[in-house]
C-alpha positions as CSV (number, residue, x, y, z in Angstrom):
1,X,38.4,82.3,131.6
2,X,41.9,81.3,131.1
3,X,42.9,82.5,134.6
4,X,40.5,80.6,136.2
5,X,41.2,77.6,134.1
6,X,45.0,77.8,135.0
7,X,43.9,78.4,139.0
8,X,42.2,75.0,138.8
9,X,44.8,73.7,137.3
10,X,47.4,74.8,139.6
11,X,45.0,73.5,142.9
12,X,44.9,69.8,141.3
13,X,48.2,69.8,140.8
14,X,49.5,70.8,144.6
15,X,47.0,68.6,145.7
16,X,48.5,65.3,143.8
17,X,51.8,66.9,144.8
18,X,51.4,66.0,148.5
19,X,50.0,62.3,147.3
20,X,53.2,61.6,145.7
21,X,55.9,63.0,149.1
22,X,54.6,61.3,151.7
23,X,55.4,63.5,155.0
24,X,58.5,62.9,156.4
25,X,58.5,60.3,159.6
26,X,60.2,61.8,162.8
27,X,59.1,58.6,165.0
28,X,62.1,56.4,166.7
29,X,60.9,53.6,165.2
30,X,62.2,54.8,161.8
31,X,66.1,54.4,162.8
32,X,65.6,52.2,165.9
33,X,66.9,47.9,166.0
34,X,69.7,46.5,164.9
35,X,72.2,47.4,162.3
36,X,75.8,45.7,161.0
37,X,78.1,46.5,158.5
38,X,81.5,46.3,157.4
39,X,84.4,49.0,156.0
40,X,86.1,48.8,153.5
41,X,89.2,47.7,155.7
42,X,86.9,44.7,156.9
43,X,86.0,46.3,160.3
44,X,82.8,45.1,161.5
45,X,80.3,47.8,163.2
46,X,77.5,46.8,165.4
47,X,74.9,49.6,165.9
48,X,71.6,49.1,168.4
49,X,69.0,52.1,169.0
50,X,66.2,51.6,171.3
51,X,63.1,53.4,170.5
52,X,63.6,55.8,173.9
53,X,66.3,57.3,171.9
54,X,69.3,55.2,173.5
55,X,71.7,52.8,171.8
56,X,75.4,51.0,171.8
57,X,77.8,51.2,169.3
58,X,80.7,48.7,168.6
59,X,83.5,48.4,166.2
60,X,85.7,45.5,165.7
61,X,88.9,46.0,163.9
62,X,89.6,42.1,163.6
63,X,91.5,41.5,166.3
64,X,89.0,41.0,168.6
65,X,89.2,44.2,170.1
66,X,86.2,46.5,170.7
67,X,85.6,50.1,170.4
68,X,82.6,50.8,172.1
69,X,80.1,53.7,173.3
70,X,76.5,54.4,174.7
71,X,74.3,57.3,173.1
72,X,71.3,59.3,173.0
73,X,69.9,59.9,169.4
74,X,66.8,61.1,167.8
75,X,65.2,61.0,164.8
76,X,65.3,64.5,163.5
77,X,63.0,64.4,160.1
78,X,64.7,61.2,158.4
79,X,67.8,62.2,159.8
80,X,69.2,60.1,162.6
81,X,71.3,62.7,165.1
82,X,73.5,62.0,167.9
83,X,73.0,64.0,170.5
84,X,75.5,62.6,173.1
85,X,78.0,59.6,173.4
86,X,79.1,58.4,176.1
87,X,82.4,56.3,175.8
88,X,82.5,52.2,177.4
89,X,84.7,52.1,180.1
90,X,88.1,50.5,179.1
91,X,88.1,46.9,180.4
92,X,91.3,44.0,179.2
93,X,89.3,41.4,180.4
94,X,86.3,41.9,177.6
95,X,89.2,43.6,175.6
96,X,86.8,46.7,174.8
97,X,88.4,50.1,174.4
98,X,86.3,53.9,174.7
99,X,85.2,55.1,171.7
100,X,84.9,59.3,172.0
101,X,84.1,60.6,168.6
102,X,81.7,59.6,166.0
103,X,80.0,60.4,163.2
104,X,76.6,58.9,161.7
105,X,74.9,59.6,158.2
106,X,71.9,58.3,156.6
107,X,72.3,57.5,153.2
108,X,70.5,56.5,150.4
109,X,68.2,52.9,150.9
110,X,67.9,52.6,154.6
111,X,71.6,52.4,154.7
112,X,74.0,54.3,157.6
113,X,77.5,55.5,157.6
114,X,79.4,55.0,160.7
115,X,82.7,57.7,160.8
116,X,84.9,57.1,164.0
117,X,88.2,57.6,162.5
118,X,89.8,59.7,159.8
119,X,92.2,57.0,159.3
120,X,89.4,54.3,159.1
121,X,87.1,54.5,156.4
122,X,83.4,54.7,156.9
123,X,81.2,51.8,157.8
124,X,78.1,51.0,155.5
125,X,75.6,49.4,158.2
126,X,71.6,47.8,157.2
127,X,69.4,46.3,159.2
128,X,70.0,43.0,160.5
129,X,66.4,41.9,159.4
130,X,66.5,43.6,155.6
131,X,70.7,41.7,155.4
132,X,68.8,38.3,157.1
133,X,65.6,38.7,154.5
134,X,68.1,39.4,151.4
135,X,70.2,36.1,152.7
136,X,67.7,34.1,152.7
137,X,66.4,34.6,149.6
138,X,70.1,34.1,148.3
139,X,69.8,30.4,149.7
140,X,66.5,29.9,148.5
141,X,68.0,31.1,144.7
142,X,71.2,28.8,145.3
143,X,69.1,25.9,146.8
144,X,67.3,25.9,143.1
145,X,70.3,26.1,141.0
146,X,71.0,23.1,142.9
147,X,68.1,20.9,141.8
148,X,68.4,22.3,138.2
149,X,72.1,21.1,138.0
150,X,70.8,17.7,139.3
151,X,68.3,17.5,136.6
């Protein structure tokens, strides 16, 4: 009787297991729109996937010079992997430079870190519409501190 209570047991619990880890997502839709960020040396990085698995990169270094390349990517189980860049052509006019070698992690919160350069720290990037969303409410708090101080 205990073995078959401890069976039971055992079949609820893998079955409340899979309720609480959802399946992993391997759609484009998971990595793919816009995402900025800055370095810790102030660099700004400019990442934009398409959902057919294409996207730019570009890095300012704040002198209003570019780094820039095409890829391919993929969403390999939550993971976002390059699977080929493609450096921009040089060009003075636009003052945009090739960029050859990159790195890209997911980390922790819908956050990505951008490697070019071991010289360069990493870039911590979000999506434009999660940084507009958290901005917004930032206003919203400050526009009501306002009122109260007026009070």
């Amino acid at each position: 009787m205990r073995y078959l209570t401890g069976l039971i047991l055992y079949c609820i619990c893998l079955s409340y297991a899979y309720a609480l880890t959802p399946p992993l997502d391997g759609t484009p839709a998971l990595f793919s729109g816009e995402w900025a960020g800055n370095s810790a040396q102030g660099s700004y990085c400019y990442i934009n996937l398409n959902e057919d698995g294409s996207g730019w990169i570009l890095i300012d270094g704040g002198a209003g010079d570019w780094l820039g390349a095409r890829l391919k990517w993929r969403n390999l189980k939550q993971t976002l992997q390059v699977e080929k860049i493609t450096p921009l052509i040089s060009s003075p006019q636009q003052r945009i430079s090739p960029l050859d070698k990159i790195s890209i992690r997911t980390e922790f919160n819908q956050t990505l870190s951008l490697t070019w350069s071991p010289k360069y720290p990493d870039c911590q990037l979000q999506r434009i519409e999660i940084t507009a969303h958290h901005l917004n409410r930032a206003r919203s708090v400050i526009g009501k501190l306002r009122q109260d101080e007026r009070k």
